[in-house]
C-alpha positions as semicolon CSV with decimal commas, in nm:
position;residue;x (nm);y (nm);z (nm)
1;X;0,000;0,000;0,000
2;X;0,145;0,346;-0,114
3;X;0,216;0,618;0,165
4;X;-0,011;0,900;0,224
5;X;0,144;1,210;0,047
6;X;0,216;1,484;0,310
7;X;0,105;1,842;0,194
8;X;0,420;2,154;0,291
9;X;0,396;2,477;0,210
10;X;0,686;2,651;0,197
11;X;0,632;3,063;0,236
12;X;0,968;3,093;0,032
13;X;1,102;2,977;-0,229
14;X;1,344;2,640;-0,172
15;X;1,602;2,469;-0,374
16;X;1,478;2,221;-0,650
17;X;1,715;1,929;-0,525
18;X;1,522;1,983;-0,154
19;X;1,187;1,987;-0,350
20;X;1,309;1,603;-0,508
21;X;1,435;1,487;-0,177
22;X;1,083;1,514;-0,030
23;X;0,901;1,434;-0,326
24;X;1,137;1,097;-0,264
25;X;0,976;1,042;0,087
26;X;0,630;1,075;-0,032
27;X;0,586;1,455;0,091
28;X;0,475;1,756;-0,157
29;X;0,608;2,087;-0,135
30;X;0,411;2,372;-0,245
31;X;0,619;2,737;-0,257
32;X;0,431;3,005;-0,248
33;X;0,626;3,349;-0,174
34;X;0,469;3,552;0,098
35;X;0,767;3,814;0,099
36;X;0,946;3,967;-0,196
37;X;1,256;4,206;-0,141
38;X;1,335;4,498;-0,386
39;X;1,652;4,679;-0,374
40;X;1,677;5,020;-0,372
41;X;1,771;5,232;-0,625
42;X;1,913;5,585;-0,493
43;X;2,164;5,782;-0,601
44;X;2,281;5,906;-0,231
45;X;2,327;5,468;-0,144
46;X;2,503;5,431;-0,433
47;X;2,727;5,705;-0,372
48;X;2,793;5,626;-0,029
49;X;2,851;5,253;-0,093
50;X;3,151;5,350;-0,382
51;X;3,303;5,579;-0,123
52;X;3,305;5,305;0,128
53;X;3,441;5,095;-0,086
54;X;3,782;5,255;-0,082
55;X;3,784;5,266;0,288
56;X;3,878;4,997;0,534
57;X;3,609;5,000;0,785
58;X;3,399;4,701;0,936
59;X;3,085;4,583;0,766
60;X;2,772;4,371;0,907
61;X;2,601;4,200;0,678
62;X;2,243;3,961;0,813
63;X;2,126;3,872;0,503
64;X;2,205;3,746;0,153
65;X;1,965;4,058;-0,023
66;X;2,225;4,307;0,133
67;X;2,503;4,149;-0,001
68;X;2,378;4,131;-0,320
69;X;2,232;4,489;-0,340
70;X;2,595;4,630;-0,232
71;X;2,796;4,396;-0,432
72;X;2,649;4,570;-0,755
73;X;2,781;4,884;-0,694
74;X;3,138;4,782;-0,631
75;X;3,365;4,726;-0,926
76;X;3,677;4,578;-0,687
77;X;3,689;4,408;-0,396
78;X;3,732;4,625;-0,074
79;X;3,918;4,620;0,184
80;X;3,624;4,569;0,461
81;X;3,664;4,355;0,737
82;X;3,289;4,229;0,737
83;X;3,077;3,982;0,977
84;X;2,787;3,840;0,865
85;X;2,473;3,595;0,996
86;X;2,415;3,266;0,831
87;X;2,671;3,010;0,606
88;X;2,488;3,142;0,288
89;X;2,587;3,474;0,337
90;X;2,911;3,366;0,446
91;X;2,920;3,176;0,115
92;X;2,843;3,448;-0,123
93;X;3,055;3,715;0,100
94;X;3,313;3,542;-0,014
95;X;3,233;3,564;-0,362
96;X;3,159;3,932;-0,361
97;X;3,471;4,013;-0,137
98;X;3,685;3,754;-0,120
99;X;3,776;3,437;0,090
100;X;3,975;3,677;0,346
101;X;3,720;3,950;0,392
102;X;3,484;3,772;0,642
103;X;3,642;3,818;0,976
104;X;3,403;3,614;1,186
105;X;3,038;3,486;1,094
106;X;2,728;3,289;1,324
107;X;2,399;3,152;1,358
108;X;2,221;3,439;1,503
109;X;2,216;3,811;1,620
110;X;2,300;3,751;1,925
111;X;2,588;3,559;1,876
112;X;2,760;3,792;1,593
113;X;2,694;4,065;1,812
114;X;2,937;3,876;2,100
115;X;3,227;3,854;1,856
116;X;3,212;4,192;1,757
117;X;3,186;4,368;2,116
118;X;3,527;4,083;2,191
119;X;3,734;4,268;1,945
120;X;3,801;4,614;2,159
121;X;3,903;4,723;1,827
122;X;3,602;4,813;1,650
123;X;3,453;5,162;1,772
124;X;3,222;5,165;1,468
125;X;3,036;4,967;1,141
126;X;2,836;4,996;0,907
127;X;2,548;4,757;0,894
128;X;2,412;4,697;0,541
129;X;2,048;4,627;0,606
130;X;1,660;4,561;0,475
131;X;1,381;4,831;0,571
132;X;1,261;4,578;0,829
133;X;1,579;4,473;1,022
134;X;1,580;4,329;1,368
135;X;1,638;4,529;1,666
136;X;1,874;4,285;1,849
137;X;2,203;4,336;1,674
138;X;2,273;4,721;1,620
139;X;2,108;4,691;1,966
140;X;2,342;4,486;2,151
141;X;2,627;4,680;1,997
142;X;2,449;5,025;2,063
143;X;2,465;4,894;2,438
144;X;2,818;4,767;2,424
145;X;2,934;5,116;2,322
146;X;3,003;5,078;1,955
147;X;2,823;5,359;1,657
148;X;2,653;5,127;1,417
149;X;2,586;5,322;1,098
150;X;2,301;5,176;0,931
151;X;2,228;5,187;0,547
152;X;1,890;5,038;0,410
153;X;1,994;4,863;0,054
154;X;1,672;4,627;0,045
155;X;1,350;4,653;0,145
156;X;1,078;4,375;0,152
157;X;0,720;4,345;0,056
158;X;0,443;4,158;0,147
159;X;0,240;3,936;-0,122
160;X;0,024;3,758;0,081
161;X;-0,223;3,477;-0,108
162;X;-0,531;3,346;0,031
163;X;-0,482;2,964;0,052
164;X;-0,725;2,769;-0,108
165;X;-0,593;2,424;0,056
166;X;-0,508;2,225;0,368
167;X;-0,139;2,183;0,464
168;X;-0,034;1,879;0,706
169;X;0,290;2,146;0,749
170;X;0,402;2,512;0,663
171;X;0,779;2,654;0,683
172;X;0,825;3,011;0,790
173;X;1,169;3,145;0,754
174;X;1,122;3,530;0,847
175;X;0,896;3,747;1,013
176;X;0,802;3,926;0,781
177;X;0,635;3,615;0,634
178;X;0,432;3,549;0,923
179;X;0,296;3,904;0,922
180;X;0,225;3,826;0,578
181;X;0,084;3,524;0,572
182;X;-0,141;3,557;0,865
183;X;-0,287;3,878;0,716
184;X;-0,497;3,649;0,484
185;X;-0,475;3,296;0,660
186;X;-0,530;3,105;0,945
187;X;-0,380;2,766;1,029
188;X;-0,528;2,406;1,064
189;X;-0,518;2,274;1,426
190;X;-0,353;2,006;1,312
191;X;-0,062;2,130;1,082
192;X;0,263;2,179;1,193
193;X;0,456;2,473;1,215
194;X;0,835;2,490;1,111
195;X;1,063;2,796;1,192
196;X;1,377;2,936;1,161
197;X;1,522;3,076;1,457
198;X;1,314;3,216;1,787
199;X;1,279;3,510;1,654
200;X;1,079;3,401;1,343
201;X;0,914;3,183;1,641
202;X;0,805;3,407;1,804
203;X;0,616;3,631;1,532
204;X;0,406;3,274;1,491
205;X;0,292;3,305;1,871
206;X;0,151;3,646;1,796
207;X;-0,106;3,457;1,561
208;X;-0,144;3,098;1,705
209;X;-0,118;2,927;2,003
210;X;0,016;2,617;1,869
211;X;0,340;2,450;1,905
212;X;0,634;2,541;1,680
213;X;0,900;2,325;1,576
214;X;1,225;2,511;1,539
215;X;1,511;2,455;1,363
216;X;1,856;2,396;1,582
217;X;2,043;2,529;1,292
218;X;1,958;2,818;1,050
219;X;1,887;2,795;0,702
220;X;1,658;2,688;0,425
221;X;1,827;2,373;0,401
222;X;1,802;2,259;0,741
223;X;1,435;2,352;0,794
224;X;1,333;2,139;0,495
225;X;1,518;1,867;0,600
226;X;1,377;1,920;0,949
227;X;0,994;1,875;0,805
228;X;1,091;1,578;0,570
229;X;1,258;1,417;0,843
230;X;0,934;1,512;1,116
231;X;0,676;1,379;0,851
232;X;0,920;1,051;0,741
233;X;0,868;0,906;1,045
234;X;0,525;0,982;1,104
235;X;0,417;0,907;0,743
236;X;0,128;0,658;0,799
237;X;0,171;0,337;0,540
């Protein structure tokens, strides 16, 4: 007897090869974007991000879409010392600024923000950021007595959908997608609810009261293999 096919939505889009690997163990995937991000276009950004490019200074970066929306305005790689959030911005730091410039790099705000305020060295950076950034990092580092310069590159946009099925699970992995999602949904008692990080967590709990799975590591990767592997063994036969 064939496995019942677990229903997913995913509120962001996922990598094809994850898409497979749980089409494999008898669980669809549905992506529907709740989120988009633009970047912005403004003469003043641009201007400031070429002069900063021929300074050495140190650079935050949280997020893949502010790496991306700097990166096009720089011709050579600078001479930042830049931390960052997350092993896929790591990844494409790297490629942007090469394999020296990222100084340190972790999971969360929180942690990032330790490193920096342990090197007595940095007085200042400049944290290339989204319209709706977190409060905890250029917080902690407000509080540990270092000027954080902020520059919005990105900003995001909600595109919520009205859902017109059931889902046995949904993935969240911001919270702005929550905000966006909930605006025009509601979820089934019995779905189950996979985050990434507490934060993202939390911005659930301000809609629902029921449980959320979270995942122990960031990243898209590791939240879709945290729902594959949550509905593999509980796949009824």
């Amino acid at each position: 007897m064939l496995k019942n096919k677990i229903q997913i939505l995913s509120t962001g889009p996922v990598a094809e090869e994850l898409i497979k690997e749980a089409a494999e163990n008898y669980i669809i995937i549905d992506e529907i974007s709740f989120i988009t991000t633009e970047d912005i276009d403004d003469i003043a950004i641009e201007k400031k991000i070429r002069e900063l490019s021929n300074q050495k200074i140190t650079v935050v970066f949280t997020s893949t879409n502010a790496v991306n929306a700097v990166a096009r305005f720089i011709s050579k790689q600078p001479g930042w010392k830049i931390f960052c959030i997350g092993s896929t911005t790591k990844t494409l730091v790297k490629k942007f600024f090469g394999e020296g410039a990222v100084a340190e790099f972790a999971e969360n705000a929180e942690s990032l923000s330790k490193l920096i305020l342990q090197n007595s060295s940095i007085q200042n950076i400049t944290f290339f950021c989204g319209d709706k950034r977190r409060d905890e990092l250029p917080g902690n580092l407000n509080k540990g007595g270092i000027v954080v310069d902020e520059i919005v590159v990105y900003k995001t946009i909600e595109t919520p959908t009205v859902l017109t099925k059931q889902y046995d699970g949904i993935l969240f992995f911001s919270p702005s997608a929550v905000q966006s999602f909930f605006s025009k949904n509601s979820i089934n008692k019995n779905a189950k609810i996979f985050v990434i990080g507490s934060t993202t967590a939390n911005a659930v709990k301000l809609f629902s009261q029921q449980p959320v799975i979270i995942a122990e590591t960031p990243g898209k990767k590791n939240l879709v293999n945290l729902a594959i592997n949550h509905f593999s063994k509980s796949n009824i036969i």
